[in-house]
KOLGU-465609 format. One record per atom (N, C-alpha, C): x, y, z; residue in three letters. Coordinates in steps of 0.1 Angstrom, whole numbers, plus 2048, in hexadecimal, padded with zeros to 3 digits. Each point is the difference from the previous one (the first is absolute). Layout:
N
XYZala;...
//
This chain:
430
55D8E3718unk;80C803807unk;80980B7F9unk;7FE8007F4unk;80D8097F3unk;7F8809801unk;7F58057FFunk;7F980A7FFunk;80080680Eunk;8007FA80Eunk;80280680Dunk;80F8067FCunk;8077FA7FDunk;80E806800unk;7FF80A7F7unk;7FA8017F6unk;80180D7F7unk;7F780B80Bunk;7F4800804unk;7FE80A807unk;805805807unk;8057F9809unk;80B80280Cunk;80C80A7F6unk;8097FF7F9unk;8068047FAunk;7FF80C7FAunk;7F28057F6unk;7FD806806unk;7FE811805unk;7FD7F4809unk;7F880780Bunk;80C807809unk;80D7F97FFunk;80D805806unk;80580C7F8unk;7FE8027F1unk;8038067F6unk;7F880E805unk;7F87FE801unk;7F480D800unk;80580980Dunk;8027F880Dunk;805804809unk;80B808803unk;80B7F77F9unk;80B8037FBunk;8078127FCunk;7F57FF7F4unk;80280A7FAunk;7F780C801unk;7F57FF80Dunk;80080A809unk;808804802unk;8077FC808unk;80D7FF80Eunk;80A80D7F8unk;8017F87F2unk;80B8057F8unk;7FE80E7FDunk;7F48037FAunk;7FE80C7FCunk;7FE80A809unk;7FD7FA80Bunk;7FC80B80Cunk;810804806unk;80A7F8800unk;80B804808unk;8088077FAunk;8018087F5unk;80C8087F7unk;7F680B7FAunk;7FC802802unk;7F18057F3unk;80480E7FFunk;80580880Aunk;80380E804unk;8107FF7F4unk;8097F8801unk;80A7FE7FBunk;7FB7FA7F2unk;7F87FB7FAunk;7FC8007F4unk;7FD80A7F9unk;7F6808808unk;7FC80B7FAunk;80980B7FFunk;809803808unk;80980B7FCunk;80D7F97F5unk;8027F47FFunk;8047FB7F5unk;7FE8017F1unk;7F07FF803unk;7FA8027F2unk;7FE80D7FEunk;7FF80880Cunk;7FF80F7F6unk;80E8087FFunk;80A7F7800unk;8118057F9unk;7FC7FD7F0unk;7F87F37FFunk;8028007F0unk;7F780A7FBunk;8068037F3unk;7FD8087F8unk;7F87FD7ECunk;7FB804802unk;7FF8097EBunk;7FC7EE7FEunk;8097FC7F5unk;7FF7F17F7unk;8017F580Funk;8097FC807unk;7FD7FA80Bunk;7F57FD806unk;7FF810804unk;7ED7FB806unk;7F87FE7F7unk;7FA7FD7F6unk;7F87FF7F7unk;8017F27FEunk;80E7FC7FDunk;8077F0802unk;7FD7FA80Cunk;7FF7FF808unk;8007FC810unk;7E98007FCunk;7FB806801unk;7F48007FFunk;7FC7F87F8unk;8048027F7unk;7F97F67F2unk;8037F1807unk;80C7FF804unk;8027EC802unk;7F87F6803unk;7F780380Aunk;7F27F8804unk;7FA7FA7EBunk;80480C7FCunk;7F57F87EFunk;80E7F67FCunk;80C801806unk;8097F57F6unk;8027F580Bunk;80180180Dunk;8037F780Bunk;7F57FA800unk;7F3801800unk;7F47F4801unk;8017F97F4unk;8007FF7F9unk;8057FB7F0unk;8067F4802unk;812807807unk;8097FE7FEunk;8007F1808unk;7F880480Eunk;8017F680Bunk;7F57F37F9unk;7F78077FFunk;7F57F27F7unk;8097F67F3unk;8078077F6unk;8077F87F9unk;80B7FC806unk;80580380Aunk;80A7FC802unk;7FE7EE80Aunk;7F2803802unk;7FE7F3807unk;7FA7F27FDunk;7FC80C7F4unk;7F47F17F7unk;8068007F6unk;8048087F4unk;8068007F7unk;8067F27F8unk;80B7FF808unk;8077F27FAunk;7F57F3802unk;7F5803809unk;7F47F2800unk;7FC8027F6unk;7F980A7F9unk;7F88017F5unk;8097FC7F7unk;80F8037FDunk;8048007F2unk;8017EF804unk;8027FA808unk;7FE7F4801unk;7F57FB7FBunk;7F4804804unk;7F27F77FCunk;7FB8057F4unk;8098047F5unk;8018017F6unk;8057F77F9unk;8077F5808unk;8087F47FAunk;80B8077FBunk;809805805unk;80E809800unk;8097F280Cunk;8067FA7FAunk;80A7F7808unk;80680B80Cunk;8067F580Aunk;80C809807unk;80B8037FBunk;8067F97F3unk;8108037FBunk;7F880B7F2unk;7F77FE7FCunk;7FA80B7F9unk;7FB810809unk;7FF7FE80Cunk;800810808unk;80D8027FEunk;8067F9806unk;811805801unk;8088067F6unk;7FC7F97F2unk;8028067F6unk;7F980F7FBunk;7F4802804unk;7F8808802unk;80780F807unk;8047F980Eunk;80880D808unk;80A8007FBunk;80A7FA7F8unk;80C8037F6unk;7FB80C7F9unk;7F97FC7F8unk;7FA80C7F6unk;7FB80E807unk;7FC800809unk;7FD80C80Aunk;80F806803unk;8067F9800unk;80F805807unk;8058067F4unk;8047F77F3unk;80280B7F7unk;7FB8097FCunk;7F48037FEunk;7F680A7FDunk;80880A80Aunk;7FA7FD80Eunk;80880C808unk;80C805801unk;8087F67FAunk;80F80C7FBunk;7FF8057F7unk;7F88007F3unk;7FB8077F3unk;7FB80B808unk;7F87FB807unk;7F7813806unk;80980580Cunk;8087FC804unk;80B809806unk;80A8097F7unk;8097F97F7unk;8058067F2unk;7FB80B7FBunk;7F17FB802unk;7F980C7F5unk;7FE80E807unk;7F97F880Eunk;7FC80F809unk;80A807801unk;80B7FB801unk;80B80E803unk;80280A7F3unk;7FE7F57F5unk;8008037F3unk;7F88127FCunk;7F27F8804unk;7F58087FBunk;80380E80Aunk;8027F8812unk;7FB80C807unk;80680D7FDunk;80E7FB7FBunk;8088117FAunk;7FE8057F7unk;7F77FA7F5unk;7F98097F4unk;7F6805802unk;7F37F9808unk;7F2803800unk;7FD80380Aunk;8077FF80Funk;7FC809808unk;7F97F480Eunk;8067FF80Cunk;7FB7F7806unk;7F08017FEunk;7FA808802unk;7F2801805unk;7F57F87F5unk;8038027F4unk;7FF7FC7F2unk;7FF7F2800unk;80F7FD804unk;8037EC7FFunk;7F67FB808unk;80280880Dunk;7F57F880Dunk;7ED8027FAunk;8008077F8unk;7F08047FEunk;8007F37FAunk;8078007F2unk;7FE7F57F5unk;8017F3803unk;80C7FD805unk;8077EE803unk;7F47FF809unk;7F980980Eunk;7FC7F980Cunk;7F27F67F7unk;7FC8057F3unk;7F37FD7FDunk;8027F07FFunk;80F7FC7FBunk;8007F17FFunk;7F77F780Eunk;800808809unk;7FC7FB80Funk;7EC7F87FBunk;7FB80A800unk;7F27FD7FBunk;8007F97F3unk;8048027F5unk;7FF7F77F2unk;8087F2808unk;8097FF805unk;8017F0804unk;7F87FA809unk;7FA804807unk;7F57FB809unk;7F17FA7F7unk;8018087F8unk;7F37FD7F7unk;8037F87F8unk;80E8027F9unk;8017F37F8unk;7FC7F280Aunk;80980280Cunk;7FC7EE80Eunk;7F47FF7FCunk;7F5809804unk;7F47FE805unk;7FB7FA7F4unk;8058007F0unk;7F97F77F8unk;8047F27FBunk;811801809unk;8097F97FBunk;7F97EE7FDunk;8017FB7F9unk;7FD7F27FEunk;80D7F4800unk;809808800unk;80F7F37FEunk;80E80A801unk;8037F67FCunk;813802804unk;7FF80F7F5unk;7FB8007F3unk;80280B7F6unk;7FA80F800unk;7F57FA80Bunk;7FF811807unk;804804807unk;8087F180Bunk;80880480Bunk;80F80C7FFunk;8057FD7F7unk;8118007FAunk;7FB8107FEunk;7F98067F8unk;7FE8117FBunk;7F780680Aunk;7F87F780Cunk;80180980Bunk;80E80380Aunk;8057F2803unk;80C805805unk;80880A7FCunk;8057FD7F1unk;80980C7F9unk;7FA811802unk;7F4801802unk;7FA80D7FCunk;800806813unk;8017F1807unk;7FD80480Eunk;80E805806unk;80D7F97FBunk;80C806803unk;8078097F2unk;7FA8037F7unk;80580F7FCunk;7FC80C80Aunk;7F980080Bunk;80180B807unk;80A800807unk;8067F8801unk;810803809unk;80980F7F9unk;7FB8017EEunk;8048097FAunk;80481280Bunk;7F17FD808unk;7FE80C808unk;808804808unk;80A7F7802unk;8087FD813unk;80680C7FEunk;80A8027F6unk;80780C806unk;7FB8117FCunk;7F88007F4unk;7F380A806unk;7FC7FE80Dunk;7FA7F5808unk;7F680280Bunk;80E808808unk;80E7F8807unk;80C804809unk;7FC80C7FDunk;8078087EFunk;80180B802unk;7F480D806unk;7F47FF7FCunk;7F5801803unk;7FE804812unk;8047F3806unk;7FE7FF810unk;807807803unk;80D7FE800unk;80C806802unk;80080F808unk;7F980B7F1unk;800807802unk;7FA80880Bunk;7F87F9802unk;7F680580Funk;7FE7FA80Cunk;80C7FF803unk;8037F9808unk;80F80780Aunk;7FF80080Cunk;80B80A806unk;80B7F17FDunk;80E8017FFunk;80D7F9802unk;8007F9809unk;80380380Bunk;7FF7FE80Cunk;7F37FA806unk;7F47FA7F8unk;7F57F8806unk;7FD7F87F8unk;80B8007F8unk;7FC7F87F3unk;8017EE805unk;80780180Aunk;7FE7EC801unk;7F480280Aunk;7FD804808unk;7EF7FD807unk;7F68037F2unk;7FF80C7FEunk;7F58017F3unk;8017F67F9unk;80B7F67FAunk;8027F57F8unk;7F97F6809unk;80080080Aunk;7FC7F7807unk;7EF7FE7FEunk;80180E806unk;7EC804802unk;7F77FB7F2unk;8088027F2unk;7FF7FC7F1unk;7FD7EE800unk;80B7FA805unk;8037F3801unk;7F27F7808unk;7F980B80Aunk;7FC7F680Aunk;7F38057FBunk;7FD80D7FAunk;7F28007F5unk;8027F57F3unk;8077FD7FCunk;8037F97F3unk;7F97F0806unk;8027FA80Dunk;7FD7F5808unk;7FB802809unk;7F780E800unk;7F37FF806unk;7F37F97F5unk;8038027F8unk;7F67FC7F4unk;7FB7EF803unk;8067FC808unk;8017ED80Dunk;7F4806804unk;7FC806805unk;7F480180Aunk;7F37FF7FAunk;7FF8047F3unk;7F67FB7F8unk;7FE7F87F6unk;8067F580Bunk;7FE7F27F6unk;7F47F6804unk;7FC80280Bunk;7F77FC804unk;7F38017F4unk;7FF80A7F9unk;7F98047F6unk;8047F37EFunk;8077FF800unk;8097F87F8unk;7F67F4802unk;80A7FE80Bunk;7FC7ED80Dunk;7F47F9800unk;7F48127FFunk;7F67F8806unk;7FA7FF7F2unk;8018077F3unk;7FF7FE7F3unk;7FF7F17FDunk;80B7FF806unk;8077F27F9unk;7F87F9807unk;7FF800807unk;7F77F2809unk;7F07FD7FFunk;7FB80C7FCunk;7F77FF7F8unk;7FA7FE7F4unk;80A8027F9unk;7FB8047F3unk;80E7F37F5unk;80A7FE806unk;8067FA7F9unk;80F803801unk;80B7F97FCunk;80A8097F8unk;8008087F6unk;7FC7F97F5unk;7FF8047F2unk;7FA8107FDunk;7ED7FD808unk;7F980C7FCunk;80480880Dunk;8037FF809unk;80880880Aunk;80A8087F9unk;80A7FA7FFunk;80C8057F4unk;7FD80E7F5unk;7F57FC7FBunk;8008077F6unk;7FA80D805unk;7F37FD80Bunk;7FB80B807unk;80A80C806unk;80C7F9807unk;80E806807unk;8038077F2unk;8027FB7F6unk;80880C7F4unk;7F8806800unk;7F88007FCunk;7F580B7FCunk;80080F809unk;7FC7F980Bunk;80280E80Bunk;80D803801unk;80A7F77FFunk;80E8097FFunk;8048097F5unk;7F87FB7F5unk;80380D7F3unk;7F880A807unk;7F7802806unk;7F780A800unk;80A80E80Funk;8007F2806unk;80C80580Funk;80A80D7F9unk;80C7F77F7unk;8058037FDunk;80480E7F1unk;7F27FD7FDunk;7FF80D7F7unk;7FC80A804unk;7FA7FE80Eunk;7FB812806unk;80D801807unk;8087FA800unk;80F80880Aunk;8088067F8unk;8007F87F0unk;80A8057F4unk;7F880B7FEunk;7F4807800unk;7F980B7FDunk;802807807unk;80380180Funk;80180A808unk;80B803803unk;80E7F87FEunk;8098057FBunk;8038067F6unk;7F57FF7F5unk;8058047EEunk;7FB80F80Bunk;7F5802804unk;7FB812803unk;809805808unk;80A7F780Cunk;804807808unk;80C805806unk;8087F47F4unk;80D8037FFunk;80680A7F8unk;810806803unk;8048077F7unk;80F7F77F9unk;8018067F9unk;8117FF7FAunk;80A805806unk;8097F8805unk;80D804808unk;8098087F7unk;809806808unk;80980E7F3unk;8047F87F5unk;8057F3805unk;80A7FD7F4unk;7F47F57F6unk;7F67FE807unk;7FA7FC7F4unk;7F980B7F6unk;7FD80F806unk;8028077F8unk;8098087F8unk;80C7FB805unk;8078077F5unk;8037F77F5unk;7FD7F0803unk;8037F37F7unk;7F88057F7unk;7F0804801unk;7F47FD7F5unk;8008127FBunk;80E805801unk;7FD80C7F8unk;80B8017FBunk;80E7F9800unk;8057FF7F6unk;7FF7F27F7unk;7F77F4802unk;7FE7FB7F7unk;8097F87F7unk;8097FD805unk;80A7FA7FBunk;7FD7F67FDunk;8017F87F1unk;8007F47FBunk;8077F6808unk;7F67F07FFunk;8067F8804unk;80D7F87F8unk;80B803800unk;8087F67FCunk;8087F2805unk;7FB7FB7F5unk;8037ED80Bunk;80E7FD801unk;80B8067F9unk;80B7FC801unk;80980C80Aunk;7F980A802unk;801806809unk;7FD80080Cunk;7F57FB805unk;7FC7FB80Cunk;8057F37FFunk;8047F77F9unk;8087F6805unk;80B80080Aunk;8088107F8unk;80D804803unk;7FC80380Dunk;7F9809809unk;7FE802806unk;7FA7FA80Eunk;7FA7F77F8unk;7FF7F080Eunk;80D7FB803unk;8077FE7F4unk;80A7F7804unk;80D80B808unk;80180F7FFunk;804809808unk;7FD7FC80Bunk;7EF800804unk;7FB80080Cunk;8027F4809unk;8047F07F7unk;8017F5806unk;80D7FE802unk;80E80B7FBunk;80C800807unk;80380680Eunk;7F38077FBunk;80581080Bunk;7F97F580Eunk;7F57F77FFunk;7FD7F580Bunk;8097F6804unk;8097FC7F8unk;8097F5800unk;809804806unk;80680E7FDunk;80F806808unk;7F980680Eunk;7F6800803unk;7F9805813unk;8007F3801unk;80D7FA808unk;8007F6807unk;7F27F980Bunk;80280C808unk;7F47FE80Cunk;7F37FE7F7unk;7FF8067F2unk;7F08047FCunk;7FF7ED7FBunk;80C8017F9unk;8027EF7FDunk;7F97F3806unk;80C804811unk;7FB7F1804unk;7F0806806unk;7F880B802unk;7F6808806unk;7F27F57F4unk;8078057F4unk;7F37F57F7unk;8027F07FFunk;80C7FA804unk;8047F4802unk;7F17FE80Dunk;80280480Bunk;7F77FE806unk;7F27FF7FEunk;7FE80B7F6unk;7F48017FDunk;7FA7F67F4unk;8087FA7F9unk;7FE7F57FBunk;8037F7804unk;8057FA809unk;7FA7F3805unk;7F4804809unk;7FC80880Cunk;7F77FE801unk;7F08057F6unk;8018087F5unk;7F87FE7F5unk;7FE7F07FDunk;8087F77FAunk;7FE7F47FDunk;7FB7F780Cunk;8057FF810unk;7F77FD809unk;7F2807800unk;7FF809802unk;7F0808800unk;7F97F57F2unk;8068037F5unk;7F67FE7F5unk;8007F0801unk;8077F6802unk;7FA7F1807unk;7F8802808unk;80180680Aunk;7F67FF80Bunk;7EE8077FAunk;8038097FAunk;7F0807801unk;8027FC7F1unk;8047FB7F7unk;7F87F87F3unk;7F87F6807unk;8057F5806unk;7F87F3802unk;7FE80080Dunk;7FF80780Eunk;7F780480Bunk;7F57FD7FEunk;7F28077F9unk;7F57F7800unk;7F87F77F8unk;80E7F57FEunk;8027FA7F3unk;8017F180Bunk;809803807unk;8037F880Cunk;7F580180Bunk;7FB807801unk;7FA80580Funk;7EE7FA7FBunk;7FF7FF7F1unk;7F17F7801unk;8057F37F7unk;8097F8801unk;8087FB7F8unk;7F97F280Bunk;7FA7F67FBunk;8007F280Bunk;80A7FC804unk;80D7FE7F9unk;8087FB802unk;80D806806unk;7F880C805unk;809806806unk;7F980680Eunk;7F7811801unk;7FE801810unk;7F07FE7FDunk;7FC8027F2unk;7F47F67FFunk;7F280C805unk;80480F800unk;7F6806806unk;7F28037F4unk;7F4801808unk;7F48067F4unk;80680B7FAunk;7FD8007F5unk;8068117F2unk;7FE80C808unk;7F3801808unk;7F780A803unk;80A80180Dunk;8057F8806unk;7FF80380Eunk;813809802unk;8057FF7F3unk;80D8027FFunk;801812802unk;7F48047FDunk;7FF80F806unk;80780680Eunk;8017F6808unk;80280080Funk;810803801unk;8077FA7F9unk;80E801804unk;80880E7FCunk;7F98077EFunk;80180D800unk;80080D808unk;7F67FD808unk;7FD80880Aunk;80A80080Eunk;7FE7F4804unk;80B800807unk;8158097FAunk;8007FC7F8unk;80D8057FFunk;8008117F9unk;7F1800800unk;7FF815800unk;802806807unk;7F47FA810unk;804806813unk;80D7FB802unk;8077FB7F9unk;8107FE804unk;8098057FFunk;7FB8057EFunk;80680B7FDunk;80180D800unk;7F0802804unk;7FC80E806unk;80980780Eunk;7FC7F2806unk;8077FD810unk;80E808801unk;8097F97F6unk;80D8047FEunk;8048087FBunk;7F88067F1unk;80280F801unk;7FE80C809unk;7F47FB806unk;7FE80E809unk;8057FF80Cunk;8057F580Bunk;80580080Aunk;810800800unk;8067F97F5unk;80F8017FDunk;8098057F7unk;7F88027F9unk;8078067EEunk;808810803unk;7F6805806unk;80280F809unk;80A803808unk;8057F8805unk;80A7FA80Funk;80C8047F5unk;8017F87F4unk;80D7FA7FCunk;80480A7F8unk;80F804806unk;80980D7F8unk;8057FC7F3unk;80480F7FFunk;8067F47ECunk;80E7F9804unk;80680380Aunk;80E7FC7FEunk;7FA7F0807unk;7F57FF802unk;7FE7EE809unk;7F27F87F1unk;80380B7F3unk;7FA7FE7F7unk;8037EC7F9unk;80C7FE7FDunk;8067F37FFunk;7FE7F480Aunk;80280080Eunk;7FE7F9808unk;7F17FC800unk;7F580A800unk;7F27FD800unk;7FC7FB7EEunk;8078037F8unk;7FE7F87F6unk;8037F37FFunk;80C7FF808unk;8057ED800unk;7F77FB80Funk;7FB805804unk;7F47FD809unk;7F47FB7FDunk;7FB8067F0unk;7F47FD7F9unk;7FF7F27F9unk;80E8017FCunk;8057F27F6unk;7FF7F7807unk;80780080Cunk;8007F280Aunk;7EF800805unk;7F6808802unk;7F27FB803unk;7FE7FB7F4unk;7FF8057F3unk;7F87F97F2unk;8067F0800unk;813801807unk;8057F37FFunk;7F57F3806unk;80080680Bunk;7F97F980Dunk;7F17FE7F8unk;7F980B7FBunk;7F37FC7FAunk;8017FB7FBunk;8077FB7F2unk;7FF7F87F7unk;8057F0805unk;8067FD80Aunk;8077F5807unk;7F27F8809unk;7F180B806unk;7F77F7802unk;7FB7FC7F1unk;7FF8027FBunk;7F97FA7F2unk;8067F17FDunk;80C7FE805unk;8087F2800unk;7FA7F780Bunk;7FC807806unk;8007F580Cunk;7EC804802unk;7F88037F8unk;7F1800802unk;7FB7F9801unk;7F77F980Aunk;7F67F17F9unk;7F38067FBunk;7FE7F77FDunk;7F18027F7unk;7F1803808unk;7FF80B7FEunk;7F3803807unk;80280780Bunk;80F802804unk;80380880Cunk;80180F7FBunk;7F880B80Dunk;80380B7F9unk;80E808808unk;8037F480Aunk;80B80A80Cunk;80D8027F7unk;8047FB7F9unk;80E8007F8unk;7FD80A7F9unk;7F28007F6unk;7FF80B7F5unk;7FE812808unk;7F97FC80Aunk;7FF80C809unk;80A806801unk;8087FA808unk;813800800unk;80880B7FBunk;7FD7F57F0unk;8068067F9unk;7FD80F7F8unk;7EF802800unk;7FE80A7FBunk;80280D807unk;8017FC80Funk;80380A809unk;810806801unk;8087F67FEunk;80F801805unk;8028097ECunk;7FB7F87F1unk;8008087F4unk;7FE80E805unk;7F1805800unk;7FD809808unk;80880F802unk;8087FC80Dunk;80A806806unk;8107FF7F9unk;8017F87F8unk;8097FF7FBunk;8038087F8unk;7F48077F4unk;7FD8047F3unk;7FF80C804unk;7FB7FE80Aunk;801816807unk;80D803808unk;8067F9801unk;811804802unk;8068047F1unk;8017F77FDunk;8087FE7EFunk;7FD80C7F7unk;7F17FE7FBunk;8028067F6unk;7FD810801unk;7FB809807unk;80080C802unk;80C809801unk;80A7F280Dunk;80E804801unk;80A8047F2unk;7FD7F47FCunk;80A7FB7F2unk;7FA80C7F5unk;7F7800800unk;7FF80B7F6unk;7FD80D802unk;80380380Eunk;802810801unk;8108027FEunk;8057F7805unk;8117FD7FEunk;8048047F5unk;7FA7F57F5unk;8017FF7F1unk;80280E7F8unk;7F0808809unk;7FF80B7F6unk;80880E803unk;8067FD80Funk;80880A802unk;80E8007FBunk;8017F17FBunk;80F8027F8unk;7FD8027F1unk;7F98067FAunk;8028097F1unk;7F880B803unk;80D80A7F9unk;7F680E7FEunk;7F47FF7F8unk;7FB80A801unk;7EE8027FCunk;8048047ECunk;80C8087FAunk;8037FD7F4unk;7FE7F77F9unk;8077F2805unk;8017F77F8unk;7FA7F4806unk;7F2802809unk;7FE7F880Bunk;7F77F47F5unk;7F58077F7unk;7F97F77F9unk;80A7F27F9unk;80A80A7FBunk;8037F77F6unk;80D7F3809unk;80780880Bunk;8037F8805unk;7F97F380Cunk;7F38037FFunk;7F87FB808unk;7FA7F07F4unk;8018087F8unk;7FE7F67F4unk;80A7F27FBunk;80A805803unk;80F7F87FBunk;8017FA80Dunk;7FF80680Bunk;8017F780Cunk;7F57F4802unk;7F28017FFunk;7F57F6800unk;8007F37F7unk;8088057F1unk;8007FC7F8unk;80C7F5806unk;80C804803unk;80B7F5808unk;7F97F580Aunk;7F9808806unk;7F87F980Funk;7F87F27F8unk;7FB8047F7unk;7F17FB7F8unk;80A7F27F6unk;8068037FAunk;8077F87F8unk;8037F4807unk;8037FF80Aunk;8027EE806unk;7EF7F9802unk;80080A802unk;7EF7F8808unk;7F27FA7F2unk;80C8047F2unk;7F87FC7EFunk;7FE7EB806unk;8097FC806unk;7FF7F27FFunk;7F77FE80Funk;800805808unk;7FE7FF80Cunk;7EB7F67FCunk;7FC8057F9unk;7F47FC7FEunk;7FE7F27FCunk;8068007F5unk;8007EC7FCunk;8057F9809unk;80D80680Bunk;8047F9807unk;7F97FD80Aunk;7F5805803unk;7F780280Bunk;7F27F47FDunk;7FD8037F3unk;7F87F57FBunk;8057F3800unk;80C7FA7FEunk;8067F47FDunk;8037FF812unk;807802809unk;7FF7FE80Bunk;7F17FC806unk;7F880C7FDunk;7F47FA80Cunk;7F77F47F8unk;8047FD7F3unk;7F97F77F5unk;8097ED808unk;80C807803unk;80B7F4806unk;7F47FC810unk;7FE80F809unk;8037FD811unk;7F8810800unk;7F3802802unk;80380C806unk;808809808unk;8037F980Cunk;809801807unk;80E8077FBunk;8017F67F6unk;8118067FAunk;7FE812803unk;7F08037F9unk;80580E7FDunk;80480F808unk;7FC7F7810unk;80380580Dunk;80B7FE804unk;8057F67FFunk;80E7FB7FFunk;80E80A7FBunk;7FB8017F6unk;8098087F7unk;7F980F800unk;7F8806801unk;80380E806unk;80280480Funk;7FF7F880Bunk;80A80280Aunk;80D7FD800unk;8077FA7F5unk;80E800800unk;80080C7F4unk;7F98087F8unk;80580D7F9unk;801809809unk;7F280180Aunk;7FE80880Funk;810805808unk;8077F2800unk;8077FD808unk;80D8087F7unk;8017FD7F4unk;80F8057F8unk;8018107FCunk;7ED807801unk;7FE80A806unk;807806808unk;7FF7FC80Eunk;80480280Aunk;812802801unk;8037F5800unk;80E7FE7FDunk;80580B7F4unk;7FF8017F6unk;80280D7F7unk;80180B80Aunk;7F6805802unk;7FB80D808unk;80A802812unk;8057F4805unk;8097FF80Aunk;80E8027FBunk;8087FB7F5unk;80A7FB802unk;80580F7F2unk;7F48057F9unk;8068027F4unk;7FB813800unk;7F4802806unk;7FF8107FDunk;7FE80A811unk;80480A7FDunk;80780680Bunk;7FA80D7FDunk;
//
């Protein structure tokens, strides 16, 4: 019967995303040929980071489990990932003004492949810990990558192109079936390892074709030709410039308020997602068959970038952002109310996530990037992530100790961050 339902599913998917690609395609393609230079090159490569991205993103936390890694030991786990990535936020703004975005992005992206290889041999919690750390030093890249995109990119198309970026990033869902059917044959464990393997390999022909085919933006070449030493108590000075100059922009204020609570809802929900979702004691599904729900909330989100994202003006940019929050709300609220072995709730929910995630975040961060000049964009892009990223250091243990209580709790409690999201973003930025 579970396996009729997975075909059927699907088999709806396949259909689906016919439907999808054939109705905008003319409007795609004149979209994508506005981008330009480092953009397009960026936009191409993603298929080698998105198939990766979607496979770990689904099996990942099972493997670091059947490692004998507890649930309040993941959670501790994603703590450490969270600090790490405000260390490599700090830094990238750091580096990108000495060395030149193009430089940071060549070097940091290599963390991508060296952590995957470390998984694929990993034997316990002590290989686990220095792949994670090496897997989130590439956040180092972020504001190299912004500046990088940025540039080749018209102003004025910048939230659909974010979009078009967003819905390749979670197309990489479509080839999990490849993952799925690994697993079901072959095991978790040697499945697992087989997935890293091909994802180092994915992902080092994309860092290579970017190392040939990108260039250096002006300002990362005027960074890497005057060469300026790094000084630490200088660049202290200058974060903490940067973290007033965010504190006194009221709107930018309560704007990352928002974006940290829902950061710390997101990061409950997709830490322990398919932690819960093959968990007995929770919806109880086979490892292998957890492939299914990914997919689903890609055609959902494909759906909504290309049939609605395009519709929505920037001045109706806020309203369709607190539109995204209240779906993730509602997604994360079937997770509370799932029974075991049913896939209509999880369906649900991955459909309503989906659409939710393709409102929010393309919006929010074409918004974001239109409020700092391109000057001081790295470094203020840096001090700003870094604010966002700082509450969500506890958000991990707290995540393990809850679903170790109730799984449940941890649905619980990111539909009411969902929710104070929302309310922030109503009552407080304009």
């Amino acid at each position: 019967m579970f396996i009729e339902e997975v075909n059927s599913t699907i088999d709806f998917l396949i259909d689906g995303s016919k439907s999808v690609i054939r109705y905008p395609a003319l409007k795609l393609k004149e979209l994508f040929a506005s981008v330009k230079g480092n953009a397009r090159v960026m936009i191409i490569t993603y298929p080698g980071f998105s198939i990766p991205s979607a496979w770990l993103g689904a099996y990942q936390s099972l493997f670091i489990l059947s490692l004998g890694v507890s649930n309040l030991q993941y959670g501790n786990i994603i703590g450490i990932a969270i600090i790490v990535q405000i260390f490599a936020q700090l830094l990238g703004g750091v580096l990108a003004d000495r060395y030149g975005h193009k430089r940071i992005l060549d070097i940091f992206t290599l963390f991508w492949p060296l952590s995957v290889l470390v998984f694929a041999f990993a034997q316990n919690i002590w290989w686990v810990i220095p792949a994670i750390i090496m897997q989130n030093l590439l956040m180092i890249t972020t504001p190299s990558w912004y500046c990088l995109f940025v540039e080749g990119i018209p102003k004025n198309k910048r939230s659909n192109i974010y979009a078009v970026v967003h819905m390749l990033l979670n197309g990489g869902a479509l080839f999990l079936p490849v993952a799925g059917l690994l697993i079901k044959f072959y095991g978790l464990d040697k499945a697992s390892r087989v997935i890293y393997l091909i994802s180092a390999v994915l992902t080092s022909g994309a860092i290579y074709y970017r190392w040939k085919h990108m260039t250096e933006t002006k300002l990362g070449e005027k960074a890497r030709k005057e060469k300026k030493p790094i000084k630490i108590f200088v660049e202290a000075g200058r974060f903490r410039e940067a973290f007033k100059y965010l504190a006194g922009k009221k709107d930018l204020f309560w704007y990352g308020v928002v974006n940290v609570t829902f950061l710390c809802a997101l990061t409950m929900w997709t830490s322990f997602n398919s932690i819960f979702l093959a968990d007995t004691k929770a919806a109880a599904f086979k490892e292998w068959s957890i492939m299914v729900f990914p997919m689903i909330s890609a055609i959902s989100f494909a759906v909504a970038i290309i049939v609605f994202v395009p519709l929505i003006r920037k001045h109706n940019y806020l309203k369709y952002i607190g539109i995204g929050i209240i779906l993730n709300a509602i997604a994360s609220a079937f997770y509370i109310f799932a029974p075991a072995k049913s896939m209509t709730f999880i369906i649900l929910s991955y459909m309503t996530y989906g659409a939710g995630l393709a409102l929010f975040r393309p919006l929010y961060d074409a918004r974001l990037i239109n409020a700092f000049k391109e000057k001081d964009r790295a470094r203020l892009l840096s001090a700003y992530n870094t604010i966002v990223m700082l509450p969500s250091i506890a958000i991990g243990p707290i995540t393990g100790f809850l679903y170790t209580g109730n799984p449940r709790y941890v649905f619980i409690a990111a539909t009411c961050m969902f929710a104070i999201s929302f309310l922030v973003l109503w009552k407080k930025v304009r």
